[in-house]
N, C-alpha and C positions, 0 to 999 in steps of 0.2 A: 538595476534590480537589487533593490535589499533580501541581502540571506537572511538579516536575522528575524522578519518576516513570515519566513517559510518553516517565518518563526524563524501458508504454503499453502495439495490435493486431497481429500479423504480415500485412501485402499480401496481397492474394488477386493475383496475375496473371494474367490470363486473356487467352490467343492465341486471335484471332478466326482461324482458317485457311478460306481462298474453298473454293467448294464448287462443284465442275463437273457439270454436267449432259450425259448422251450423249442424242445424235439421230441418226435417218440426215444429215440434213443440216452443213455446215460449220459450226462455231461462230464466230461474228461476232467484228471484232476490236474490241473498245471500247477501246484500249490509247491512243489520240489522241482520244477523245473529252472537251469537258469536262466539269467536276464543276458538279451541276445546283445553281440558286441557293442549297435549301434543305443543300447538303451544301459548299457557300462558306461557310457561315454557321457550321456546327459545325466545320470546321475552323481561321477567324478567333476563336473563342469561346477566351475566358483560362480554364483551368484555376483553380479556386475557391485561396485562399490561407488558409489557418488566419489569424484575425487575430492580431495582436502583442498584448501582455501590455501597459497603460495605466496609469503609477501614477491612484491615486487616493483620496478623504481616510477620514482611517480609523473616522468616524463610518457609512461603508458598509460598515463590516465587524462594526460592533457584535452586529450580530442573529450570525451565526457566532461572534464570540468570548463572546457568551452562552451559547452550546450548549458551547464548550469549557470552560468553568468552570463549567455547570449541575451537577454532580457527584450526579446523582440517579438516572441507570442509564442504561447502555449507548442505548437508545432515546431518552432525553429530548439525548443529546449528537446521536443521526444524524439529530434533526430538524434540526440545521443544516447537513446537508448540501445542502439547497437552493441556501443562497446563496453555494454552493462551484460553479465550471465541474469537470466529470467528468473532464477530460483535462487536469487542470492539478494541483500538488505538493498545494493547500490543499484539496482534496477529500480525498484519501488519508490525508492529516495526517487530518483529523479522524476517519475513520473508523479509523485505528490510535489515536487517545486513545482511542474508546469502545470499542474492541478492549480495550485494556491495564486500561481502567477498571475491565470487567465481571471482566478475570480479577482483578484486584484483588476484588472483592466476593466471586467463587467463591471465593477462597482466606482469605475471611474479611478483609480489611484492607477496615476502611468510612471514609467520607471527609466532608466536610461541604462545599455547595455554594463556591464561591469568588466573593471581590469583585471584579463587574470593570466599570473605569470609564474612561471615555474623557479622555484627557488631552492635549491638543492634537493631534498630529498622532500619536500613540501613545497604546496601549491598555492598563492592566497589568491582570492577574490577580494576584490576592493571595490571602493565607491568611496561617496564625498563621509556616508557616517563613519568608515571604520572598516578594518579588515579580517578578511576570515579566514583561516589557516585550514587545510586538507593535508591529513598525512598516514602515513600507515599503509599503506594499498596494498591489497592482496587482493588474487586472481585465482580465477576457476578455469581451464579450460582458454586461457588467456582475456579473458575478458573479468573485469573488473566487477567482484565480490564484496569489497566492505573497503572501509577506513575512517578515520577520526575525525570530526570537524572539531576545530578546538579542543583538541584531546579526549574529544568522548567516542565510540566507535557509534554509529548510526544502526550497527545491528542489534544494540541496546535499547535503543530511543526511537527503531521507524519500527510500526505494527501494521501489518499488513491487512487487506481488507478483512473484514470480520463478519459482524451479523445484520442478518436483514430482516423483515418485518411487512405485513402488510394490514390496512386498514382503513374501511370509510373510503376507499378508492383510492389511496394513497401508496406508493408502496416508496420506503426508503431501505439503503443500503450503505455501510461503511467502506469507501473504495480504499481509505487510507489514516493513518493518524499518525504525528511525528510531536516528540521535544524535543523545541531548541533549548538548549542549556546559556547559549548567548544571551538570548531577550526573555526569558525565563517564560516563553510560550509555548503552552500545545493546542496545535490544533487536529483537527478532524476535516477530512474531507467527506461528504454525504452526497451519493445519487440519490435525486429522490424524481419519482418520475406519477404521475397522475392520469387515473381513467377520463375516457372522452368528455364523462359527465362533471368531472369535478375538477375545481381552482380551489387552490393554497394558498395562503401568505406565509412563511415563517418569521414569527415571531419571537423567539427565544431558546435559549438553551442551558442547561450543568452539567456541569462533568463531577462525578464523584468519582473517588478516589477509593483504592481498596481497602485503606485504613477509615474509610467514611467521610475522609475529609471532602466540602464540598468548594467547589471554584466556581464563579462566575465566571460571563464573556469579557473578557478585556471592553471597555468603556467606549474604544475609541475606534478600533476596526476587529468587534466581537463576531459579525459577519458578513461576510462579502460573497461577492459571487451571484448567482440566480436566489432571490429571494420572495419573489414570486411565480407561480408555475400554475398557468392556466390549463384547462382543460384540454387532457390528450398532451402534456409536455413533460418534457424530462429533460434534466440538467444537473448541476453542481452546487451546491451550497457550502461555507468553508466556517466552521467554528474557531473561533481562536478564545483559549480559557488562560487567565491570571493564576500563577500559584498552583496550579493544579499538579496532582501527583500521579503518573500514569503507570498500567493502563485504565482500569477501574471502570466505569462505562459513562454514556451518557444521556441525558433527556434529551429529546426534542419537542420541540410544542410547534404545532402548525394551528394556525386559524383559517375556519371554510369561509371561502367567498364563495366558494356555488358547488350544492349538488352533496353535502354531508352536515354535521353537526358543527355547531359549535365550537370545536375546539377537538384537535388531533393530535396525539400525543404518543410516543412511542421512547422503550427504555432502550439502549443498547448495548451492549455491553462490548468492551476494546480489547485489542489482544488477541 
C-alpha cells in the first residue's frame, strides 16, 4: 500500500431556570440561608480537565502502525483503531487511510501489504517506491494521540469531518480530508448517499484555497472510490487535488441520471 497515496462535538448548554411554587401562604426567604454540606462539596469540586497529550516510545505505537501498512482492506486497517484515543488527530488519520485504501480497490488500483519496522525511536513503512518515517508519538490516556510523518505532525494536516449539504435528493458530507507533504497531495473523503428516486454520477471537483488559490484534481487518480450512486445508495467518493493549499473548501459537481436536474453542485467548505 502506498502512503504517499493517502496521499471534534458542539456544547449542549443547558439553563437550569428555579421554579416557583404558589401557596395561599408567604414564600419563605432562603436568600441568607446557608448552602448545605453536601451542596459545599459540589460547588468546591474542579471541573474534569481533558488530560494533555505525553510523548512516548514508538514501540507503543507499533500494533497501529501495523494496521496502517496492513494493505489488506479497509477493515483489516480499522482494527487499529483501538490503540488510537477517539478525540485525538491519529484516530481520524487512520480511519481516512482505510477510507482512501478501500476507494483505491473499488476503483481497481490493488496494492501489496507494506514493511513496517521499528527503528529506534521511529517507525518506517516501506514499499518498492520509497519509505516513510513516523515519529514523535504522544499518548492520551495511553492510547496514541498524534505524531509526524516525515516531520510534519498530522494534527496539522488531517481535518476532521466538516460540512454537509443537502439537495435535488442528494445529500453529501465531509467524513475526512488530509495533506500529504510527501506527494504534495490533498485529498478529501465525501459520503455522499441518494434518495430512492434519484442516480448521480460524479463528475468533477476544486478545491480552493483560503488565499483563493485554486487546485484541480490530480490528472491521474483525481477520483476513486464509488463514483456513481444509483438510487437509494450511499457510499464514498475520494478527491485527490495538485498544489492545493488547505483547508479552504471545495466544489463538487454531480450529473442526474435519474430523478433531478441537470447538473448538482455543492460548495463545502474544510476545516
Amino acid at each position: 500500500m502506498s502512503l504517499t497515496r493517502f496521499c471534534w462535538p458542539a456544547a449542549l448548554l443547558t439553563l437550569a431556570l428555579p421554579l416557583s411554587a404558589c401557596s395561599s401562604g408567604a414564600v419563605p426567604d432562603t436568600a441568607g440561608e446557608a448552602a448545605s454540606p453536601q451542596e459545599a462539596v459540589q460547588e468546591k469540586r474542579p471541573s474534569p480537565e481533558e488530560p494533555s497529550p505525553e510523548a512516548g516510545p514508538a514501540e507503543d505505537a507499533l500494533s497501529y502502525m501495523e494496521a496502517v501498512g496492513a494493505g489488506i482492506s479497509r477493515e483489516t486497517m480499522e482494527e487499529g483503531l483501538v490503540y488510537a484515543h477517539p478525540d485525538h488527530p491519529a484516530h481520524g488519520y487512520l480511519q481516512q487511510q482505510a477510507d482512501v485504501f478501500h476507494a483505491n480497490i473499488v476503483s481497481g488500483y490493488l496494492s501489496e501489504p507494506d514493511s513496517v519496522e521499528l527503528r529506534g525511536e521511529d517507525i518506517q513503512i516501506c514499499r518498492s517506491e520509497g519509505c516513510t518515517t513516523f515519529s514523535d508519538f504522544t499518548y492520551v490516556d495511553g492510547l496514541l494521540s498524534d505524531f509526524r510523518v516525515n516531520g510534519n505532525p498530522i494534527s496539522e494536516n488531517f481535518y476532521p469531518g466538516s460540512a454537509s449539504d443537502s439537495r435535488d435528493g442528494v445529500s453529501v458530507s465531509v467524513a475526512s480530508s488530509y495533506h500529504s507533504f510527501q506527494s504534495n497531495a490533498f485529498m478529501a473523503v465525501l459520503d455522499v448517499e441518494t434518495d430512492p428516486d434519484t442516480g448521480v454520477s460524479v463528475t468533477g471537483s476544486l478545491h480552493t484555497g483560503d488565499d483563493g488559490t485554486i487546485a484541480d484534481l490530480d490528472p491521474f487518480s483525481g477520483i476513486t472510490g464509488q463514483d456513481y450512486f444509483a438510487p437509494g445508495a450511499a457510499g464514498q467518493v475520494v478527491f485527490q487535488y495538485r498544489d492545493a493549499r488547505p483547508p479552504g473548501e471545495i466544489e463538487v459537481f454531480l450529473s442526474c441520471v435519474e430523478g433531478c436536474s441537470d447538473e448538482v453542485g455543492f460548495a463545502l467548505p474544510l476545516g
